[in-house]
C-alpha positions as CSV (number, residue, x, y, z in Angstrom):
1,X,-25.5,6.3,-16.9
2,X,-23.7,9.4,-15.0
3,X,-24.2,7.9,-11.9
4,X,-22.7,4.9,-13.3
5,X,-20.0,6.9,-14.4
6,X,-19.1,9.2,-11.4
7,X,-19.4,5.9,-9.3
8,X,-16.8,4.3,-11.3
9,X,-14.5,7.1,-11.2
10,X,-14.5,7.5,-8.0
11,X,-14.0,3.8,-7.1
12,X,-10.7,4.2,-9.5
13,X,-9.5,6.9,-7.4
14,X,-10.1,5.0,-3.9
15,X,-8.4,2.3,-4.9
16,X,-5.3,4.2,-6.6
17,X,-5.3,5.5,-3.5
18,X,-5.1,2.9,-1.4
19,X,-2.0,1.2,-3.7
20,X,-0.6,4.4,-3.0
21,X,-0.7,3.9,0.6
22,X,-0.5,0.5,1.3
23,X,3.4,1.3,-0.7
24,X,3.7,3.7,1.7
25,X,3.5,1.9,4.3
26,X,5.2,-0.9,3.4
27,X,8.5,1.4,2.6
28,X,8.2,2.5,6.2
29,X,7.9,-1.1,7.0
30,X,11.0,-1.4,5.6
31,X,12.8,0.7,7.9
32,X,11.8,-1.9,10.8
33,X,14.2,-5.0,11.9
34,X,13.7,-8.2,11.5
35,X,12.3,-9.2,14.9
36,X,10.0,-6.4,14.5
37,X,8.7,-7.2,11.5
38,X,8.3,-10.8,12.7
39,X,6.9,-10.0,15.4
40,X,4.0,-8.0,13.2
41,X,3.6,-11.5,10.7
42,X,5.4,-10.3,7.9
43,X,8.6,-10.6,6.7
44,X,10.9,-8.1,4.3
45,X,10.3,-10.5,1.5
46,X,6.4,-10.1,1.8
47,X,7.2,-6.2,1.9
48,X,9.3,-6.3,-1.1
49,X,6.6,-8.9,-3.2
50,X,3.9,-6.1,-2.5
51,X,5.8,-3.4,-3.0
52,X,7.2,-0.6,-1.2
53,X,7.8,3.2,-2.1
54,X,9.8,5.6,0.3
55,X,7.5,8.4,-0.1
56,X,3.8,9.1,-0.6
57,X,4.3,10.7,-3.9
């Protein structure tokens, strides 16, 4: 049962970590042009959909 527990608390806490980052990245995304970010296979719409935050906190 604690193993259970410390397992799943620290699965929550990976994964609110990588929302954290993947909005991160996806603000700085933001800051690219459009040829750029077509040139990467995404577009500013995608960014927007998944959500982007200007700074890591």
């Amino acid at each position: 049962m604690a193993n259970s527990f410390f397992r799943n608390a620290f699965n929550r806490f990976v994964a609110a970590r990588e929302l954290q980052a993947s909005r991160y990245v996806n603000g700085a995304l933001m800051n690219l042009d459009d040829e750029a970010l077509k040139s990467l296979g995404t577009t500013r719409e995608e960014l927007r959909r998944k959500g982007a935050r200007a700074s890591a906190f």
